[in-house]
C-alpha positions as a printed NumPy array, in Angstrom:
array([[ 30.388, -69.298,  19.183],
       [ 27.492, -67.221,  18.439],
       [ 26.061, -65.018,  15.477],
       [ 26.367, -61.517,  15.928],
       [ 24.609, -61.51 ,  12.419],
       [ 20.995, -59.201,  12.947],
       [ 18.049, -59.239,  10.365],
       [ 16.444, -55.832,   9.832],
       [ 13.234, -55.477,   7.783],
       [ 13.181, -51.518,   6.705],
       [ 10.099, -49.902,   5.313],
       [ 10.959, -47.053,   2.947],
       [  8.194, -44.597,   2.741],
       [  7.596, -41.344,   0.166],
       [  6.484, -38.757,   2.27 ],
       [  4.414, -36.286,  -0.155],
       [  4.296, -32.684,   0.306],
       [  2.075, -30.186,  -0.545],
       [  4.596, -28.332,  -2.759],
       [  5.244, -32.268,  -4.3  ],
       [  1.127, -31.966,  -5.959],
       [  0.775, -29.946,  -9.059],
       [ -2.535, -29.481,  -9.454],
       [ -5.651, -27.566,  -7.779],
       [ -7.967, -30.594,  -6.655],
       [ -5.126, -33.124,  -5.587],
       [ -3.729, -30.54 ,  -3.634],
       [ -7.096, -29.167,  -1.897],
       [ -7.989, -33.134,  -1.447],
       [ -4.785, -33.237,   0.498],
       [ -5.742, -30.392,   3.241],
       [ -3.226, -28.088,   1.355],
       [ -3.708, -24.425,  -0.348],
       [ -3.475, -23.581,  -3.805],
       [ -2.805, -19.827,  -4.795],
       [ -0.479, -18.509,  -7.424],
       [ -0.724, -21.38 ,  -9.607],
       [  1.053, -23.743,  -7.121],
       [  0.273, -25.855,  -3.836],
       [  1.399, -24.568,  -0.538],
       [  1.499, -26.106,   3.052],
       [  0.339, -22.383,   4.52 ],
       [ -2.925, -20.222,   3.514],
       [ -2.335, -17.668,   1.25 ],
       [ -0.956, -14.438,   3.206],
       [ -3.707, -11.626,   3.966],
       [ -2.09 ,  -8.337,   3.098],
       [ -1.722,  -5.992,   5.681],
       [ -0.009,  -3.158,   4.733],
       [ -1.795,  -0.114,   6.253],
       [ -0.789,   3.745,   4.605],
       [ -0.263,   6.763,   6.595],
       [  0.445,  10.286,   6.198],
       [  3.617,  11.564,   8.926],
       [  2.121,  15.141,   9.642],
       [  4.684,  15.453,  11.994],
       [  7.53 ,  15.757,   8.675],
       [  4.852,  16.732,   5.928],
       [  4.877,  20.135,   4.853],
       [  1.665,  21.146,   2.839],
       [  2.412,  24.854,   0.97 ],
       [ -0.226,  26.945,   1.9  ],
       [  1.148,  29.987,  -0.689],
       [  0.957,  32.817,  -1.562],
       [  1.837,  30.797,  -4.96 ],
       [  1.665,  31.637,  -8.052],
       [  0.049,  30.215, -11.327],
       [  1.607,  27.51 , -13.437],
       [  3.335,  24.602, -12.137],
       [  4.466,  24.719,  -8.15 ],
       [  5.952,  22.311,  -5.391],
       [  2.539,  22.625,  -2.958],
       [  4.088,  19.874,  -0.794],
       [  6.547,  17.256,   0.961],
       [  4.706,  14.541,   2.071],
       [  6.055,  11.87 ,   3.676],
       [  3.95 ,   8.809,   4.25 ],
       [  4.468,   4.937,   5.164],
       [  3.323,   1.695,   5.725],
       [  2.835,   1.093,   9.362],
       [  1.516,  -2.699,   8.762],
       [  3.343,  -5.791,   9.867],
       [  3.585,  -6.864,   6.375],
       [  4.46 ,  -5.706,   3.084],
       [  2.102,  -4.376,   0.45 ],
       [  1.671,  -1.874,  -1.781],
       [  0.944,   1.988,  -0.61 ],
       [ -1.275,   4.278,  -2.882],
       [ -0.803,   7.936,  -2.529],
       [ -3.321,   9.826,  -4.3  ],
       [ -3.362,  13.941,  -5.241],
       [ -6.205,  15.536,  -5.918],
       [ -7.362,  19.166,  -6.656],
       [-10.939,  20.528,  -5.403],
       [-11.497,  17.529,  -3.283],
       [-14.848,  16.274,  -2.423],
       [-16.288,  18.654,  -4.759],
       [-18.312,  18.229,  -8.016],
       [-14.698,  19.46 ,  -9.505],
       [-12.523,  16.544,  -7.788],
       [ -9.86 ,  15.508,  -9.635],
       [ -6.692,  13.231,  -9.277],
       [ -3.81 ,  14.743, -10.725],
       [ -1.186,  12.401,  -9.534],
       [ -1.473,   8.902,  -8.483],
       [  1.49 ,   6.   ,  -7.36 ],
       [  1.623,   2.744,  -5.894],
       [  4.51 ,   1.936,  -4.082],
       [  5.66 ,  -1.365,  -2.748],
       [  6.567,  -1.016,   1.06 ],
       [  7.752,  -3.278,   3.72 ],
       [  6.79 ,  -2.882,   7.297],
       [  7.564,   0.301,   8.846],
       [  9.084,   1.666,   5.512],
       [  8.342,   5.229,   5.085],
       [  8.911,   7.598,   1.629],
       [  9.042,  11.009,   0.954],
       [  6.575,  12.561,  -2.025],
       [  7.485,  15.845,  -3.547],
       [  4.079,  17.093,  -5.252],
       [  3.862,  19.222,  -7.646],
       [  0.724,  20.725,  -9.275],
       [ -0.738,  23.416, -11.854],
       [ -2.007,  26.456, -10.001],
       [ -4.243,  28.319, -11.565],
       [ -4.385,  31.459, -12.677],
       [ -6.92 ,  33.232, -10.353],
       [ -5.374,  35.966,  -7.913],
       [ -6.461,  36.739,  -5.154],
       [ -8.507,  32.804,  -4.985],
       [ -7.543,  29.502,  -3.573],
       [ -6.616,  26.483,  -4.814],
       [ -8.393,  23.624,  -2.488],
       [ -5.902,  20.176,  -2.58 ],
       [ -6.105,  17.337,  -0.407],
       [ -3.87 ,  13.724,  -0.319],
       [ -4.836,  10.477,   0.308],
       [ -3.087,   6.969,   1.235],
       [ -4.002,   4.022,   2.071],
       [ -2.383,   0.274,   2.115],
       [ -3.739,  -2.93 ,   0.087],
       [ -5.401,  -4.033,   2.969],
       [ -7.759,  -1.226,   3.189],
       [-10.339,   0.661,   1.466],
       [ -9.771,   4.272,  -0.183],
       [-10.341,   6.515,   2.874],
       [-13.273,   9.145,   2.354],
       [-13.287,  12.865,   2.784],
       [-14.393,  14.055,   5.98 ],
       [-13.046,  11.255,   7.761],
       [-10.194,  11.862,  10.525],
       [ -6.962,   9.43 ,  10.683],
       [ -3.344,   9.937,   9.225],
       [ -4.341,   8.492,   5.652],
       [ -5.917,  11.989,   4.639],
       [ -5.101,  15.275,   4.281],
       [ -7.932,  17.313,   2.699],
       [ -9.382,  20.875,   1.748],
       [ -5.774,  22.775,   1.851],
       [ -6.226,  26.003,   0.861],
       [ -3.066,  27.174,  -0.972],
       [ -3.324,  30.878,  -1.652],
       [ -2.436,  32.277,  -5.22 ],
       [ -0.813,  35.617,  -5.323],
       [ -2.809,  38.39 ,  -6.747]])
């Protein structure tokens, strides 16, 4: 009767992943990425979260106010990127004047489509009868700090909130 009785030669390999290498160079030789002190089998993500202002809900005071400290707004702004990232949201007073200054300032980690609100507050000053210029700015990881004058929904600029007299 015959053998039913089979040889098999198996080869047992290590297959080696990027995530297996623990240094910069071995992983690099190996056509991998190394960022955040590790070695990963896909680039490093490029952030791309993008700020906005919604003018639509924003409400920017526009007085009569008067001096000391005052809500001057509800801004609500977002990230309308496809990835997450941090937001900044930057208040200023007098902006894009010789007197520009940032009186509040917040980074804010957002996902995709995630949208806040931002109560701001600021000091009004006491000058009846004048103004009191304010302007907001945001912008997402991915970009660069918007600049006066420019148009978009990341800025908001040279609101003139009346002070009572």
């Amino acid at each position: 009767m015959p053998s039913d009785t089979h040889q098999w030669n198996i080869l047992i390999e290590d297959i080696i992943t990027c995530e297996d290498y623990t240094n910069q160079t071995e992983c690099e030789n190996a056509g991998c990425y190394w960022y955040d002190n590790s070695c990963h089998t896909d680039p490093m993500p490029v952030p791309d979260a993008i700020g906005y202002i919604n003018f639509v809900d924003s409400v920017f005071f526009t007085g009569p106010l008067a001096p000391g400290q005052q809500q001057i707004g509800n801004c609500f702004y977002g990230n309308s990127g496809t990835e997450p990232g941090e937001i900044y949201f930057f208040l200023f007073e007098y902006p894009n004047t010789t007197q520009e200054n940032m009186i509040f300032s917040q980074a804010t980690y957002m996902v995709a489509n995630q949208e806040n609100q931002m109560l701001m507050y600021a000091t009004i000053p006491d000058n009846p009868g004048g103004t009191y210029p304010v302007g907001v700015k945001v912008w997402g990881e991915a970009e660069n700090e918007p600049m006066w004058g420019t148009t978009g929904t990341y800025i908001w600029g040279g609101g003139q909130t009346r002070i009572i007299a």
